[in-house]
N, C-alpha and C positions, 0 to 999 in steps of 0.2 A: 802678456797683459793680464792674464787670470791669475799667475803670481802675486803679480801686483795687487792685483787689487784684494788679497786674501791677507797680504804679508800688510797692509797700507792701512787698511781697514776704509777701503774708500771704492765709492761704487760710480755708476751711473745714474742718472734720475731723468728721467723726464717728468718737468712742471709744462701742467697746462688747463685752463679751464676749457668746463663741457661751453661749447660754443652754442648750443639750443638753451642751454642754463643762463648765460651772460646775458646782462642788458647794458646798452649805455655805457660799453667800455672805451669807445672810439663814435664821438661825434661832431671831430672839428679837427683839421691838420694838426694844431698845436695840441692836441691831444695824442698825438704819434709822436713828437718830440719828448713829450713826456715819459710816458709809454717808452718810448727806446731808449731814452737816456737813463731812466730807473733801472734797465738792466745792469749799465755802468756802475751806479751806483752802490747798487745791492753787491757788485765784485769785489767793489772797492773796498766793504766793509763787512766781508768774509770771507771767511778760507774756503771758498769755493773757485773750483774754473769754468766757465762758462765755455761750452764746446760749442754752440749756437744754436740760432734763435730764430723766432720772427716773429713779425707782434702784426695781427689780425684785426681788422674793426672789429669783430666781436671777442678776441683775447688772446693770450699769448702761448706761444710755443718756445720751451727753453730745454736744451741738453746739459746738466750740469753734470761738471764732477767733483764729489766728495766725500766727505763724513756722512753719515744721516744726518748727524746731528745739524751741521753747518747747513746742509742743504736745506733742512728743515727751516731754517731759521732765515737761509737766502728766500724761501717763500713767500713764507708771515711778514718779512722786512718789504717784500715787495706788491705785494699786498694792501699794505700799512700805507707806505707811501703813496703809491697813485691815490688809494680814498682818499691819502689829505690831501692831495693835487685836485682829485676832482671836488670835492667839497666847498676847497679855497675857488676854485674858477667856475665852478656852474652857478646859474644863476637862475630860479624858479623852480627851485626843488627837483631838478632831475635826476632819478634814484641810478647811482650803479649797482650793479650785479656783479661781485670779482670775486667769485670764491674758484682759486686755483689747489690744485690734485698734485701731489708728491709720487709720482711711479717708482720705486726701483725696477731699473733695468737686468738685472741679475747675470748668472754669467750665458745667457743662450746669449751667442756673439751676430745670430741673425736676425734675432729680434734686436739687438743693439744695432744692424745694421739699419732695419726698417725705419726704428725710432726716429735714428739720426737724420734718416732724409725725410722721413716724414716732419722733421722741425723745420726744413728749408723750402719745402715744394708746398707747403699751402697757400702762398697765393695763385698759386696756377690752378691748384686743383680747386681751389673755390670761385671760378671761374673768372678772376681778372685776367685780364690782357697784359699779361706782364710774365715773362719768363724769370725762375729763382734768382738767377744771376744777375737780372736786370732790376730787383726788386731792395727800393731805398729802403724797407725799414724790416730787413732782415740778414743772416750773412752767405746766403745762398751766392753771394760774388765772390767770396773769400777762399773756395776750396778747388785746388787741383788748375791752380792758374799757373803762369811759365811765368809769373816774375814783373813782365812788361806788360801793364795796364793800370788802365787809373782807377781808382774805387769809386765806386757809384755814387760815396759822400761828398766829394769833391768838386762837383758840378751844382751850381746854383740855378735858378730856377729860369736864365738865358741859355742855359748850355754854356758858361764860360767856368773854368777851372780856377779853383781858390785855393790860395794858400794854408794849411792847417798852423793853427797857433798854439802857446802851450796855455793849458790852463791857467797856470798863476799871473798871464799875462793880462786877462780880464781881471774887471775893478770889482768889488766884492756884491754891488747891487746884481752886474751880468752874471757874476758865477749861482749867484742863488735864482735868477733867471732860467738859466742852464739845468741844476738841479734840482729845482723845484720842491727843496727842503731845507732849511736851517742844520737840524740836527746831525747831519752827516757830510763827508768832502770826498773829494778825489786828489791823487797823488796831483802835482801841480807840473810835472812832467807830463803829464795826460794830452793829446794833440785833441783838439777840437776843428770843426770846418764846419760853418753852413747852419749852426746852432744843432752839433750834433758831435757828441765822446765819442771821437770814429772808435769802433768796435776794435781793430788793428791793437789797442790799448791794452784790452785783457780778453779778446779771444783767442782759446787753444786752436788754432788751426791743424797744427801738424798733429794735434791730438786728435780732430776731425778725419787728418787723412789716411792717422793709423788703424784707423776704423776699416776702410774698407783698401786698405794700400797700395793696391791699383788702382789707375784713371779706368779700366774696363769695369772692376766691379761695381765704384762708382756709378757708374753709366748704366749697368745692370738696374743697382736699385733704386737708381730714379725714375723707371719706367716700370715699377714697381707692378705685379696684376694686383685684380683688386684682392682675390683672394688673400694676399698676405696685407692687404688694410685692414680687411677684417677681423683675421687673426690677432691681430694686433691690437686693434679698437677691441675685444672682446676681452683680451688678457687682462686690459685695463679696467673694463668694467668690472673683471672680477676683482683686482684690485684696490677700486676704489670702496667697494661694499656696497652695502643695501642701506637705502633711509626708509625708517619706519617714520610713523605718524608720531610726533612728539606721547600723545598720553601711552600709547602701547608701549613704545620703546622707555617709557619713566614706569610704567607696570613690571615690564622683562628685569628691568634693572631694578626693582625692590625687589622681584621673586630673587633673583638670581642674590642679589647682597643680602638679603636673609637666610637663604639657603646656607652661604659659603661663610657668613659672618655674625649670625642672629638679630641684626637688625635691618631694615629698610631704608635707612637712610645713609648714602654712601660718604655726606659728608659728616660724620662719626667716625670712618676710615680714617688711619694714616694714610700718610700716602703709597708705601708700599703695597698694604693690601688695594689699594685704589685700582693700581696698576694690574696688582689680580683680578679684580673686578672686569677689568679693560679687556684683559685679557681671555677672558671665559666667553666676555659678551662677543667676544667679534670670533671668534672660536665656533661660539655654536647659531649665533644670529648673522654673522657677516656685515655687522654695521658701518658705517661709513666711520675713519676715524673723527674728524669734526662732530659728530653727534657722542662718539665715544665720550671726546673732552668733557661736552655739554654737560654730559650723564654722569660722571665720576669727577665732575670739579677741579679737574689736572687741565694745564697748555696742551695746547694741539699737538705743538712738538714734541714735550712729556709721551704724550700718545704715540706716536710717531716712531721714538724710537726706541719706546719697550714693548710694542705692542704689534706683534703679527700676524 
């Protein structure tokens, strides 16, 4: 697997927003239909695999695999979408909060292990009544099953089992219902049930299960101590960087662009020295890359993936 990913140029990522940061990400059922089905969507329309997932009232949790570059962009896209989703259906100005975090997972394979269950086991750990495998809007049901059972999307809201349809078989008003976007589709082979792109459609399962390859290790890191949460939760924080106060952090970034280029103002930069600028600043201040962008007038992405 660490061949792979060296010969591929293609990693792990864990997306996920800070849950104490998020507002207003989940405040109505059809707000989870959305929220879940934009994972579909965001698959559909990059070279990304989605290893799985699970989308939280207060934000989501995703194991991707890819490019940086793609995965970057699987973010921003999904991102993008829900604001317009929630903009278009709220009504009385209720603000969201969705700013999600791009992790590489690198090659430590037990921090890939924690990652991966830690994308599946947050509803339980955030103290719903509902075990991962029993949990409708994530794919904790999907991994290290024998084959014979029914998916938890399946079942309507009697307990009676519904047949999945393909996508192209909806009329064009339901399908933009379904995705909750104009500007992007899904393969029309897609199965849908219940007003939901069963996951089945593009998630790597067996790419979940070569993660931990036995059902026993499996089982190990689902009952995860906390000590390797923290470990975890901490790697990330380093990760993510440090936000300074917007006026410091535009002071650092004139000292620092006149230092390296003799002026103060970064948008005079091309953009490859931009990128140098980017570059020094998270180097020696640890900024978050989103204030990078801010600071040297490049996409996040841009940021993302020249910038370490």
């Amino acid at each position: 697997m660490r061949r792979e990913i060296n010969v591929m140029n293609k990693e792990y990522f864990h997306v996920c927003a800070d849950g104490a940061d998020a507002r207003n990400f989940i405040i109505k059922e059809a707000d989870y239909y959305a929220a879940f089905n934009h994972v579909a969507v965001c698959a559909a329309n990059t070279d990304v695999v989605v290893v799985s997932f699970s989308i939280e009232d207060s934000h989501p949790h995703l194991l991707l695999w890819g490019v940086k570059e793609e995965c970057s962009r699987y973010k921003v896209q999904y991102e993008t979408l829900y604001k317009h989703y929630a903009a278009s259906t709220r009504k009385g100005g209720s603000e969201l909060v969705l700013r999600c975090e791009l992790y590489p997972i690198g090659d430590d394979f037990d921090y890939l292990r924690n990652v991966a269950v830690y994308t599946v086991i947050q509803p339980t750990k955030d103290g719903k009544s509902v075990m991962p495998y029993d949990y409708r809007w994530g794919t904790g049901s999907m991994y290290f099953r024998n084959g014979y059972y029914t998916p938890v999307w399946l079942f309507d809201e009697d307990g009676s089992i519904r047949r999945p349809i393909p996508f192209n078989s909806l009329s064009v008003r339901e399908q933009r219902g379904l995705l909750h976007t104009r500007n992007y589709t899904i393969p029309g082979s897609w199965r849908i049930c219940n007003g939901l792109i069963l996951p089945d459609n593009y998630v790597d399962v067996s790419r979940f299960e070569s993660i931990y390859v036995t059902y026993n290790r499996f089982r190990v890191f689902l009952s995860s101590p906390k000590s390797r949460e923290e470990a975890m939760l901490a790697k990330m924080a380093e990760e993510r960087g440090v936000m300074m106060e917007d006026l410091e952090a535009r002071k650092a970034c004139g000292d620092y662009c006149k230092r390296m280029f003799g002026t103060r103002d970064p948008r005079r930069l091309d953009p490859r020295n931009r990128i140098l600028l980017a570059q020094q600043l998270r180097r020696q201040l640890r900024l978050t890359y989103r204030q990078l962008a801010t600071l040297v007038r490049l996409p996040e992405t841009e940021i993302r993936t020249f910038v370490r």
